[in-house]
Structures are given as structure tokens and as C-alpha cells.
C-alpha positions in Angstrom: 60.9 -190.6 196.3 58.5 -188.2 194.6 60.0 -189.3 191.1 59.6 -193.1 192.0 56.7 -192.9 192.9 55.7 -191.2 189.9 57.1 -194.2 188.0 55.5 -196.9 189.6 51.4 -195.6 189.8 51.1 -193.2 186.8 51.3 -196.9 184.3 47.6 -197.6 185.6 46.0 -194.9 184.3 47.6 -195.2 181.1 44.8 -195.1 177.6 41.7 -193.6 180.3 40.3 -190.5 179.7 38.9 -190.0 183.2 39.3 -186.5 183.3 41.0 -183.2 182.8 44.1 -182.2 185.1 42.0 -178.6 185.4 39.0 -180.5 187.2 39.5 -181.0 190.9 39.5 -185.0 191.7 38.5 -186.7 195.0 39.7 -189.9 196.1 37.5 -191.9 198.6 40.5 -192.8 201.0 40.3 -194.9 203.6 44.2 -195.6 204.0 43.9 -198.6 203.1 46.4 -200.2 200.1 43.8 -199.9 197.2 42.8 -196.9 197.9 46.4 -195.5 198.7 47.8 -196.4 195.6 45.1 -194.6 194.0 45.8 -191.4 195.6 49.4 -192.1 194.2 48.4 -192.9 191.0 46.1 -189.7 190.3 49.0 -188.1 192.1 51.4 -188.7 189.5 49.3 -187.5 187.2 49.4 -183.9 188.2 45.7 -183.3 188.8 44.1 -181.0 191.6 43.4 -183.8 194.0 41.8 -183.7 197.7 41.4 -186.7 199.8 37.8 -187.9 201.6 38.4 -190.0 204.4 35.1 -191.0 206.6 35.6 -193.0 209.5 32.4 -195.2 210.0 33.4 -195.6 213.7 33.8 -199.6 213.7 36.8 -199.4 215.6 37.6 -197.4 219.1 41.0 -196.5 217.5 39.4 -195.1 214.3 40.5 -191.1 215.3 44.3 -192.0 215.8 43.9 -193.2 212.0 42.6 -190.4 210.7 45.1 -188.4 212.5 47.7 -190.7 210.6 46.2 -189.8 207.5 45.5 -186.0 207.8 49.1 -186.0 208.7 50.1 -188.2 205.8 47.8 -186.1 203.2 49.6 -183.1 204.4 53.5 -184.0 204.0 51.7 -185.2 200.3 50.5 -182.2 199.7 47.0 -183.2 199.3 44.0 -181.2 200.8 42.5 -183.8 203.5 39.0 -183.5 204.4 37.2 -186.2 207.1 34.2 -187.0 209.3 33.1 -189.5 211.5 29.8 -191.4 211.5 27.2 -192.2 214.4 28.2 -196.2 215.4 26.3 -198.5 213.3 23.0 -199.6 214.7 21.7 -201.9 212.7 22.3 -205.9 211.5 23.7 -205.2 208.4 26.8 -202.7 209.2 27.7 -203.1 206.0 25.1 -202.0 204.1 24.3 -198.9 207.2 28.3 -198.0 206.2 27.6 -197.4 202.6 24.9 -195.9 203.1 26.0 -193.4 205.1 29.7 -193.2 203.3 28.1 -192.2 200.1 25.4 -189.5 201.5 29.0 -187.8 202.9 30.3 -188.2 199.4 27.5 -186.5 197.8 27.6 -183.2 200.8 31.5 -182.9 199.8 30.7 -182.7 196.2 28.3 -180.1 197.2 30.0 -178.1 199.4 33.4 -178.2 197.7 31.9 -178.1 194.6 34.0 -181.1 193.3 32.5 -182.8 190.4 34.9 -186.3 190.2 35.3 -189.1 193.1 37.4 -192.0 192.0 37.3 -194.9 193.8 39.7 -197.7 194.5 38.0 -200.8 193.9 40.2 -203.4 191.7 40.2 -206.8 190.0 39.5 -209.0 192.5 36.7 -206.8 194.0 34.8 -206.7 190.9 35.2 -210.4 191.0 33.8 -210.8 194.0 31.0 -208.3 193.4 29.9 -210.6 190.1 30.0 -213.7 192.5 27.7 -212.3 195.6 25.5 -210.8 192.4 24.8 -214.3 191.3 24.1 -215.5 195.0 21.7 -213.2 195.4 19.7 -214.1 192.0 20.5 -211.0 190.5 19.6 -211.1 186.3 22.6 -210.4 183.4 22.4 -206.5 184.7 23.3 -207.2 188.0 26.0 -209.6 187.3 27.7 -206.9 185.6 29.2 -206.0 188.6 30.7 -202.8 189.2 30.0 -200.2 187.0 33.7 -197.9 185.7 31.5 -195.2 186.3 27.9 -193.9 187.4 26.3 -190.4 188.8 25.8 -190.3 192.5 23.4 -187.0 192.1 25.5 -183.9 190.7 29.0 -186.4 191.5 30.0 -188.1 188.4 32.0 -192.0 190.0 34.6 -193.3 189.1 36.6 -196.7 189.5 39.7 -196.2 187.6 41.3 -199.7 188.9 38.8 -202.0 188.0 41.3 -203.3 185.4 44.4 -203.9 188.3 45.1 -207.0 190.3 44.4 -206.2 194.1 47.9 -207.9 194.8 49.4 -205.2 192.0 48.4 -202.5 194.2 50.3 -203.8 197.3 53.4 -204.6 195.7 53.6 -200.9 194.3 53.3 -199.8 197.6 55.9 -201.9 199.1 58.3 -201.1 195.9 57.6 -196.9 196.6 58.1 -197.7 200.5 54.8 -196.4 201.2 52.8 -197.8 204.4 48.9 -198.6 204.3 46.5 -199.2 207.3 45.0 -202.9 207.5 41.7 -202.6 208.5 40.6 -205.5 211.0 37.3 -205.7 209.3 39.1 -207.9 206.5 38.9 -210.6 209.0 35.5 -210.6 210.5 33.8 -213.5 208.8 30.7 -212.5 210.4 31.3 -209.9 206.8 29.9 -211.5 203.7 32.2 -210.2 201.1 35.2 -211.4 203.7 33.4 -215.2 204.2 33.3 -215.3 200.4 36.7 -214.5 199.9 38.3 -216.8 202.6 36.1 -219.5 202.4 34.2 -220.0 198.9 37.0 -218.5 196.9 39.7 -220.4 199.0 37.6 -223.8 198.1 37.2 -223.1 194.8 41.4 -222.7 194.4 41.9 -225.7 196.4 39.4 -227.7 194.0 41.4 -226.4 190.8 39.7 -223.3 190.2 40.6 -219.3 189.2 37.7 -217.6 190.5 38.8 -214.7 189.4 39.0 -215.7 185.5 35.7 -217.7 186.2 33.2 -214.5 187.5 34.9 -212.2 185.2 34.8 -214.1 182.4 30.8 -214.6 183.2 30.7 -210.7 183.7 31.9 -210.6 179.6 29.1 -212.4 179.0 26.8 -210.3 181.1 28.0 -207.6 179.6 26.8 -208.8 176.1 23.5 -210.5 177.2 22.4 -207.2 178.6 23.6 -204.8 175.7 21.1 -207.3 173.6 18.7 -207.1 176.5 19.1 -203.2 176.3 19.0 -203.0 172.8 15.4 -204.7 172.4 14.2 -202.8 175.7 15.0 -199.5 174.2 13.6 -199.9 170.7 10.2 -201.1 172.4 10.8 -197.7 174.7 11.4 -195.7 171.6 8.1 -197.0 169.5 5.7 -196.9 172.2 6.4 -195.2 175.4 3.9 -192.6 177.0 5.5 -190.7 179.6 3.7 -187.8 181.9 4.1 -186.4 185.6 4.4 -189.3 187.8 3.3 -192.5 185.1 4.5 -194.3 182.3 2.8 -196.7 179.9 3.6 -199.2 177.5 1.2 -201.1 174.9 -0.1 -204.5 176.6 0.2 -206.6 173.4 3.7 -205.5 173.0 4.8 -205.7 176.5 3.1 -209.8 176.3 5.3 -210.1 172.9 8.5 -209.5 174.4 10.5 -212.4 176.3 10.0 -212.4 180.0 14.3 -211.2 180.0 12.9 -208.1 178.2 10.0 -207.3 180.1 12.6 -207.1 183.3 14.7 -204.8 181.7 11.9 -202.4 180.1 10.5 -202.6 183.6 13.9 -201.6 185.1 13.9 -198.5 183.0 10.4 -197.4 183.1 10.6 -197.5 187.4 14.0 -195.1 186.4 12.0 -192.9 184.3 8.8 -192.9 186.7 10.5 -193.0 190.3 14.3 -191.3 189.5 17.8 -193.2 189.2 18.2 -195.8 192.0 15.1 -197.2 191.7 15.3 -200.8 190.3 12.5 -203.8 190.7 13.8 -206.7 193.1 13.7 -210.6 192.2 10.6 -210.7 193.7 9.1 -208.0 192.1 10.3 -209.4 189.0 8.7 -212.7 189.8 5.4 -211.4 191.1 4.7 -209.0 187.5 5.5 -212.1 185.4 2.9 -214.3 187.3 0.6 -211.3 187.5 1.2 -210.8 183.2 0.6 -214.7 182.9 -2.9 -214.5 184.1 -3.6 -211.5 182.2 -3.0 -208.8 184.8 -6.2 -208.9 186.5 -6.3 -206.3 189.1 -3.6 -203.9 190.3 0.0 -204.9 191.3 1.8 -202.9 194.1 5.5 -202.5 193.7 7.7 -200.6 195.7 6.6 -196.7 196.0 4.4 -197.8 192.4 1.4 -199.7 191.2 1.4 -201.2 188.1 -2.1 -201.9 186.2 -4.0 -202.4 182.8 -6.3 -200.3 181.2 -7.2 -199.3 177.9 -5.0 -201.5 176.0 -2.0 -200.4 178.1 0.2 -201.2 180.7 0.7 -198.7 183.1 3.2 -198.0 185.9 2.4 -195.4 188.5 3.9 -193.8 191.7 2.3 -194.3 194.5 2.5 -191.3 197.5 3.9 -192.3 201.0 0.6 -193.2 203.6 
């Protein structure tokens, strides 16, 4: 079984240098297929490996599953380590799960001192991801979808399967006779990802469509519209950025030279620079400084946790302390 398996999972990883099999790995684990087949795949491929499962308490039966999979991790050899969240509280449970999936995420690589957590997002999901992007008016950066890999603090994440079809996965599983846990959430359509995928992407095969092909080819193209975007942003970062404790400015004439595209994307890095990674301007926010720069930024702006104003020639950005 152990050879087999080794067979079947170690192809995906094939041409990535993720890693090296002396650094200790964590897979996000929820026991479901994608992420299963991931801890098979990094399996085969001899690396230390432990296994984060957190239970975001959803389901009244969530403790017998990670029972299930603390066993499972241990006939696999695999160091298991788990936790279970307060019930969600708020509308969006979705967002609350994250949220509180990835703070755990961030402890463990703390406390274990683990430096990699890989992720088993595929195909499909990034689809998906470059679809709801679009819905929610998001620029060519946004509709980039999912990154291969980002820093979540000190925890360098990774997405390894980003290239695999989610249908791949589960015939690997079934091939290595290897179980996964459905989780009933996949068919609450009161979920938006889950509405998107058995309604709008059902529609859009029934009408003649591949959704797939058709938001990841637009993510090829977002890809290349933002490197230019990136390109022009950084060069007028480069020749005229002024950067101290807390504020960051910008010549006005060059900031009203630049296309309104631009301008987003410099202001997207200068709230990085000023306010710390994570921090990115909304659609509104967006809107609001390019009607604000069309009548020659008269008075202040407030952005989130930052105020953005003209003097002296310059455009400024500046936090702005809590109450």
C-alpha cells in the first residue's frame, strides 16, 4: 500500500521547489479529499511532515472526525496536532472560519516552530476564486486569484495543487483505497462559494461553457495586466517615494500623470508600506481617491486606519491612531 501510494501522489509535485525534505512541513488537513491527497503527496516525498486539523465546530459530530483523523494520522505516521473553535457567531461563518483557522495556523508555526504550511486548494478552486473576485469588482490584482504562495507573519504558504484538477485528487484516492470525510457544508447553498459552483458554474456548462478554462484563462491575463501595472507602480516608487515612521508621500504632479489603474496599485503598495502587509484599499476607497484627485484633492481624505492629503507639492498618506 505504502509503495502505491507513493506512485500515485508523488507525480504532483514533480518540477516544484517548495522546499527541503530537512524543513518540517504542515499540511492544513481537514480530511477532506483535497487536502488528503496532499498529505499523501508530501508524504511520498519523504519530508518531515505534521498534520493541523481545526475543527470550526459547524457540525455537532465535528469531535468523532477528528478522532477519525488523529487515529488515521497515527497508523500514517504523521504527528497530528488539532483544536476546536468557539461556534461561529456571526452572518458570515465563512469569513469568522478563516479568520479564526488562520490565527491557529500562525500559533502552530509559533509554537512548533514550523516555518512551511501547504495548503490543498486545486484547479477548480482557483477558478472559482477568480470568478467571485470579479463579482465583487475586484481590479487585475484581485482577479489573480490565489496566490502559490504568501507569508502569513513568520509562516511562509503554500498551495502546491493549484495546478491539479479537483476531480484528479479524488480519483487518486479511490485508485490508493484511501477514504476522505465529505463535509456537509459543500451543500449548503446558503455558502457562496457552494451557490457559485452548483448554480452559476452548472448554467454556464449547460449553456456551452468551460468555466474553468474561461476564469483561468482571464487569470493569465490578470497576471500580465498587473505585472505591467506593477512595473509602472514601482518605478514611480523607486524615483520618488519618501518614506518615515508612520507616512509616505509621493509627488502630486506625478501621482496626477499616472493612469487612474496605476494610481490604485501605487496606492495598494504605499498602505503596505505605511500600515503593514494585509492592508489593501477597497473598491470604494479606490473610487472615493480618484473623485477626490479629480477635483484636485481639496481637503483631507479618511481611508481605513489612514488619511490621505496634499501639501507642499506632495501627496501624502498617513496612519491614523484608533479613537
Amino acid at each position: 500500500m505504502q509503495n502505491m501510494q507513493s506512485e500515485i501522489f508523488n507525480g504532483w509535485l514533480d518540477g516544484q521547489t517548495i522546499f527541503t525534505t530537512s524543513q518540517t512541513v504542515a499540511v492544513g488537513w481537514s480530511g477532506g479529499a483535497d487536502s488528503t491527497a496532499l498529505l499523501l503527496a508530501l508524504k511520498s516525498t519523504g519530508c518531515q511532515l505534521q498534520a493541523w486539523h481545526v475543527d470550526h465546530a459547524w457540525r455537532s459530530f465535528s469531535h468523532d472526525e477528528t478522532a477519525l483523523l488523529a487515529n488515521r494520522a497515527e497508523q500514517w505516521g504523521i504527528p497530528f496536532y488539532s483544536t476546536r473553535l468557539d461556534e461561529p457567531t456571526g452572518k458570515n461563518m465563512e469569513a469568522e472560519a478563516r479568520a479564526g483557522r488562520y490565527a491557529q495556523f500562525a500559533r502552530w508555526g509559533q509554537e512548533l516552530d514550523v516555518n512551511v504550511l501547504c495548503l490543498g486548494h486545486h484547479l477548480d478552486d482557483q477558478a472559482e476564486t477568480v470568478y467571485m473576485r470579479m463579482l465583487q469588482g475586484a481590479g487585475a490584482a484581485g482577479c489573480r486569484g490565489m496566490h502559490n504562495e504568501r507569508m502569513l507573519g513568520t509562516l511562509r504558504l503554500l498551495r502546491p495543487l493549484l495546478h491539479v484538477q479537483g476531480n484528479m485528487l479524488k480519483e487518486a484516492l479511490r485508485e490508493a483505497e484511501v477514504e476522505w470525510l465529505e463535509d456537509p457544508s459543500n451543500d449548503d447553498s446558503g455558502l457562496w462559494r457552494n451557490r457559485i459552483r452548483a448554480r452559476d458554474f452548472s448554467a454556464m456548462h449547460q449553456a456551452g461553457y468551460q468555466p474553468r478554462q474561461l476564469f483561468l484563462r482571464w487569470k493569465v491575463q490578470a497576471d500580465c495586466l498587473t505585472d505591467r501595472l506593477d512595473t509602472a507602480a514601482e518605478k514611480m516608487l523607486e524615483n520618488d517615494l519618501l518614506h518615515e515612521q508612520g507616512v509616505a508621500s509621493l509627488s502630486w504632479q506625478a501621482w496626477c500623470a499616472s493612469s487612474p489603474p496605476v494610481r490604485a496599485r501605487v496606492l495598494q503598495k504605499i498602505m503596505v508600506i505605511v500600515l503593514g502587509e494585509g492592508s489593501t484599499p477597497g473598491r470604494r476607497h479606490i473610487e472615493l481617491v480618484e473623485t477626490w484627485t479629480s477635483k484636485k484633492a481639496r481637503g483631507g481624505l479618511d481611508l481605513s486606519r489612514c488619511r490621505l492629503y496634499r501639501a507642499q507639492g506632495r501627496l501624502h498618506l498617513q496612519t491614523v491612531r484608533a479613537g
